[in-house]
Backbone bond lengths (Angstrom), bond angles and torsions (degrees), N, CA, C in turn:
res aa  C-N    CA-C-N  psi(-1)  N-CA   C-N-CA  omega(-1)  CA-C   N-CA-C  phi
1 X - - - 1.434 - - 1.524 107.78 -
2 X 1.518 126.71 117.90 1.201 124.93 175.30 1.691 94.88 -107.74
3 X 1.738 98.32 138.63 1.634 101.22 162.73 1.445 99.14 -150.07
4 X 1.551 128.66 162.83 1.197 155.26 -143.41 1.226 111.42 -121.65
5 X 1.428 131.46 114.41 1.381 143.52 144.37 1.289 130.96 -29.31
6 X 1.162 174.64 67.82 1.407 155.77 -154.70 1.599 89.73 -64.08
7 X 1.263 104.07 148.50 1.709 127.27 167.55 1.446 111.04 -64.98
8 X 1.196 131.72 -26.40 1.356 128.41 173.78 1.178 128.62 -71.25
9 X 1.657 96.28 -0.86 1.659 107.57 -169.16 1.560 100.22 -113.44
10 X 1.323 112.16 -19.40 1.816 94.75 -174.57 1.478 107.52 -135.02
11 X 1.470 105.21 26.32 1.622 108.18 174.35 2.149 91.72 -92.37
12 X 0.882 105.32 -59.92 1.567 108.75 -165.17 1.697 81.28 -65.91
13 X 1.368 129.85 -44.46 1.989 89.01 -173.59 1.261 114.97 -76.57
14 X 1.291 106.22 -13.07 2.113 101.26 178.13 1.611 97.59 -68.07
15 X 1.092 124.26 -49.82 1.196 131.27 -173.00 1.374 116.21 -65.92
16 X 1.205 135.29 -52.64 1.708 139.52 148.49 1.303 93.54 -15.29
17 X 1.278 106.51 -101.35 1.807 144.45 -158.73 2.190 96.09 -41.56
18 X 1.498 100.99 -31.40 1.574 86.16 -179.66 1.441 103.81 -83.95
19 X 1.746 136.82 -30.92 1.007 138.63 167.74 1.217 122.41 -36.52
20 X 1.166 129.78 -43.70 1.189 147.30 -153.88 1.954 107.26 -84.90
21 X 1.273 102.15 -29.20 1.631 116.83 -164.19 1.842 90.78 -50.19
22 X 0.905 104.88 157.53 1.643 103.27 170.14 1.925 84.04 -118.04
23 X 2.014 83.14 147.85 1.555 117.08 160.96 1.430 131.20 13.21
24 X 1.983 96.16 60.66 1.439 104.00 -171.65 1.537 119.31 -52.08
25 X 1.181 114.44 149.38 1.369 115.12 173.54 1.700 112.42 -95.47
26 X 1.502 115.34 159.61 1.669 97.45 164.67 1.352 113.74 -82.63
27 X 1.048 124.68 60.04 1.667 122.59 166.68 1.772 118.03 -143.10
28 X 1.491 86.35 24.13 1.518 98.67 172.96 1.823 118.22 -64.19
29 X 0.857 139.13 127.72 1.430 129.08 -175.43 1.188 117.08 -45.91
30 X 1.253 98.48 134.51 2.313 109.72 175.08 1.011 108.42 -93.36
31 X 1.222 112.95 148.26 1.379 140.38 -130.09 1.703 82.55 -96.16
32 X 1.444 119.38 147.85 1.822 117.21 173.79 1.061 118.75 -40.00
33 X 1.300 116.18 165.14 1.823 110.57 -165.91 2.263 86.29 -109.52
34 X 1.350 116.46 -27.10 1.142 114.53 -156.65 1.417 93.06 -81.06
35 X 1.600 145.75 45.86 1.157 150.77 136.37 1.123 128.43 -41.95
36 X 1.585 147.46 90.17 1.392 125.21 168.29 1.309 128.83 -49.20
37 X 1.493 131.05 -24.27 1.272 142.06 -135.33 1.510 106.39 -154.55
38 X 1.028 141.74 82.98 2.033 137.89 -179.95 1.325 89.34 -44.18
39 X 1.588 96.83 151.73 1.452 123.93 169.84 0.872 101.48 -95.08
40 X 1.638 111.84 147.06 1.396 121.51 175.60 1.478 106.33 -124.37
41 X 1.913 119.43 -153.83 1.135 114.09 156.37 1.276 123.88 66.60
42 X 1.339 130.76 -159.37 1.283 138.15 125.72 1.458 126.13 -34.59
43 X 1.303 141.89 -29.97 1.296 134.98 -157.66 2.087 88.71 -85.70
44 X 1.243 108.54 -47.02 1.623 131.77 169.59 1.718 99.35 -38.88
45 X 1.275 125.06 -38.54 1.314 117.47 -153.49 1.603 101.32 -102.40
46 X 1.073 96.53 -43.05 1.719 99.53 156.54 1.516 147.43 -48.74
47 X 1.588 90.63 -24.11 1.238 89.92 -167.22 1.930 87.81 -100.70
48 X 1.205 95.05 -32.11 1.294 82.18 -170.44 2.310 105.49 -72.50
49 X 0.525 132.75 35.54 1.309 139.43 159.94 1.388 143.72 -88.54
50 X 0.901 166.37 124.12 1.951 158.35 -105.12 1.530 88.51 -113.97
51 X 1.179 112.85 142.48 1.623 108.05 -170.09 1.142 99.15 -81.75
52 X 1.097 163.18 -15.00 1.962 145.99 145.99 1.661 91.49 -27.00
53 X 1.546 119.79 -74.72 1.605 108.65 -145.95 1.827 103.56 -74.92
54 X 1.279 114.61 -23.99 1.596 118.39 175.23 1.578 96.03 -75.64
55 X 1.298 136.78 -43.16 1.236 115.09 -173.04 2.246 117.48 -64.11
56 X 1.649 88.16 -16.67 1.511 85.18 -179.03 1.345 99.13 -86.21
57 X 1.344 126.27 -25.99 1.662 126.32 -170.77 1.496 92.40 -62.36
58 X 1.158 122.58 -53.22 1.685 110.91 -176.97 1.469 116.70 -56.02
59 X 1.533 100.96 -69.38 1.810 106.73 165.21 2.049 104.40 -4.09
60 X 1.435 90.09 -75.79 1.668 98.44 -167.49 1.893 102.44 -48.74
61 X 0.999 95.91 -55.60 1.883 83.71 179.15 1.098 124.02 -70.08
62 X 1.169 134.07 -6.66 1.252 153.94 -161.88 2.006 99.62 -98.29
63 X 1.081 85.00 -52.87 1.318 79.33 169.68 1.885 116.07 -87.52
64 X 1.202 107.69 -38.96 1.360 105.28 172.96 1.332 121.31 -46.28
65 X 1.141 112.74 -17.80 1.758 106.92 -177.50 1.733 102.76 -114.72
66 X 1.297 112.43 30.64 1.682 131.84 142.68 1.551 92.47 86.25
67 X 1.310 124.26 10.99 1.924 114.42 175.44 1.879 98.96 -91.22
68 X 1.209 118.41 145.39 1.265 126.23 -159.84 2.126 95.47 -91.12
69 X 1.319 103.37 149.24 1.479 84.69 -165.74 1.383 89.21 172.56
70 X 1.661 107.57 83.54 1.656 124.48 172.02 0.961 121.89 -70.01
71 X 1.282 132.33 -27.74 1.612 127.86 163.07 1.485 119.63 -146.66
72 X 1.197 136.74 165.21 1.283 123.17 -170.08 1.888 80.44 -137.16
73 X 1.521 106.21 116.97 0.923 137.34 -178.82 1.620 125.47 -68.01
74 X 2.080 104.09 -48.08 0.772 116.41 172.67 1.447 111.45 -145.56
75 X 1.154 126.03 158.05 1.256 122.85 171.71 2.083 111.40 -130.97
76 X 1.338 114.49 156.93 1.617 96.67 -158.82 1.567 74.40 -149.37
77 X 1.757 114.85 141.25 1.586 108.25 144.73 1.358 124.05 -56.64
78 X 1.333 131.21 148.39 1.711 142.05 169.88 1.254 107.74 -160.54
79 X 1.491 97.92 151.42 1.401 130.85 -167.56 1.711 88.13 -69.39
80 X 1.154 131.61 138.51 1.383 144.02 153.20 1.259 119.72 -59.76
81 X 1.469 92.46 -73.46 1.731 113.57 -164.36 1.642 90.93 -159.19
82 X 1.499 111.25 157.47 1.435 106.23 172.04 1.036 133.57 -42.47
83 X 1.804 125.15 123.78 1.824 121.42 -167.21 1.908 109.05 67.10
84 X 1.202 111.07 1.99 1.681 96.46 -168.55 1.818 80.23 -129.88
85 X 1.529 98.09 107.34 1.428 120.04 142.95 1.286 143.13 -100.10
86 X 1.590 105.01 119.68 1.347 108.96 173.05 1.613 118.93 -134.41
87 X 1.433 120.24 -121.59 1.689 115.59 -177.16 1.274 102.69 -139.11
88 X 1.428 90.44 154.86 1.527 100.82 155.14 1.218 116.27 -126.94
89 X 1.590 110.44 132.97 1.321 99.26 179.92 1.773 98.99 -113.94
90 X 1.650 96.38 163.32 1.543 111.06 158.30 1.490 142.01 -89.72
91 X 1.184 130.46 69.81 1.480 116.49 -166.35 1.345 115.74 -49.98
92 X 1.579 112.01 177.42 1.684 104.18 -168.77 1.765 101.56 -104.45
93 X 1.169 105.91 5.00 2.243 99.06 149.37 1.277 129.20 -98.62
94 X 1.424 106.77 22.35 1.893 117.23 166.87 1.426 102.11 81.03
95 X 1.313 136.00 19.29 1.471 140.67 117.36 1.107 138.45 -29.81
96 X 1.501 130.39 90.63 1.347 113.98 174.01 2.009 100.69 -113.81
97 X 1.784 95.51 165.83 1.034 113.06 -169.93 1.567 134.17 -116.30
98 X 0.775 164.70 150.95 1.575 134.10 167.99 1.701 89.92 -120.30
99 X 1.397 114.96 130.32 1.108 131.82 161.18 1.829 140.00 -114.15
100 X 1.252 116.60 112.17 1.167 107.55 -170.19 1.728 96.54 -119.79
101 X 1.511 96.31 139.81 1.753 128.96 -164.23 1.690 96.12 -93.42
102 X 1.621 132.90 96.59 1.253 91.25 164.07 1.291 125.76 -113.83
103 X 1.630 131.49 -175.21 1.266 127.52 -143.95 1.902 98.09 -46.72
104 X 1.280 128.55 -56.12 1.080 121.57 -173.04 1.479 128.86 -62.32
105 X 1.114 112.29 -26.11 1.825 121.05 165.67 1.033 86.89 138.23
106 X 1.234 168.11 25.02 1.344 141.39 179.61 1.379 105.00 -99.44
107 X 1.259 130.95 131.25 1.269 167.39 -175.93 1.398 118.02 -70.71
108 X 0.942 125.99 75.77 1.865 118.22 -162.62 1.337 117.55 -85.33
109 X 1.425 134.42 35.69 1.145 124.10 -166.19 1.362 144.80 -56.74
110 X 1.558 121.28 123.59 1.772 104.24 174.36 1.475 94.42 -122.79
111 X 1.829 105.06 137.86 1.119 127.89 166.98 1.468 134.26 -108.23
112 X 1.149 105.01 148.22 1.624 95.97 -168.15 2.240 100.73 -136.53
113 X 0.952 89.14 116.87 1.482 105.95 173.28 1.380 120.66 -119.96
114 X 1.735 106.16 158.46 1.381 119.34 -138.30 1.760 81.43 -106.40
């Protein structure tokens, strides 16, 4: 099942949720080098975020696109589709997701349940 985010919905929580980070250091993890394409946008703001506040940024789309999904346990980079990287996360009812951020916020989610 793939369903769609609107950008109006996960630009202001990436942006909230990155506000909030206390007193980044420069030794936050860099982003994969095996990228064809830099992130920009929103997809950029996401990634760069501590996986507590990116794991709730998914949570919210995750549920926004109507699949049920109480916590997101883990979240991992993955290949999307060729050249298009994004995540997958795991919720904690054996849900996983593949999510791709793009530059404008929109949320592309496909879910797959057991």
């Amino acid at each position: 099942m793939k369903t769609m985010m609107s950008g109006w919905a996960m630009i202001p929580a990436a942006l909230a949720l990155a506000s909030c980070g206390g007193g980044g250091g420069e030794d936050q993890a860099a982003a994969p080098v095996n990228r064809s394409m830099p992130e920009t946008g929103a997809a950029a703001q996401v990634a760069q975020l501590d996986e507590g506040l990116r794991n709730g940024v998914f949570e919210k789309a995750i549920r926004d696109s109507g699949t049920a999904c109480p916590s997101v346990t883990d979240s991992q980079r993955a290949d999307i589709r060729p050249g298009v990287r994004g995540w997958k996360a795991q919720c904690n009812n054996g849900s996983a997701h593949l999510i791709e951020i793009t530059p404008d916020g929109t949320a592309n989610v496909t879910s797959r349940t057991d």
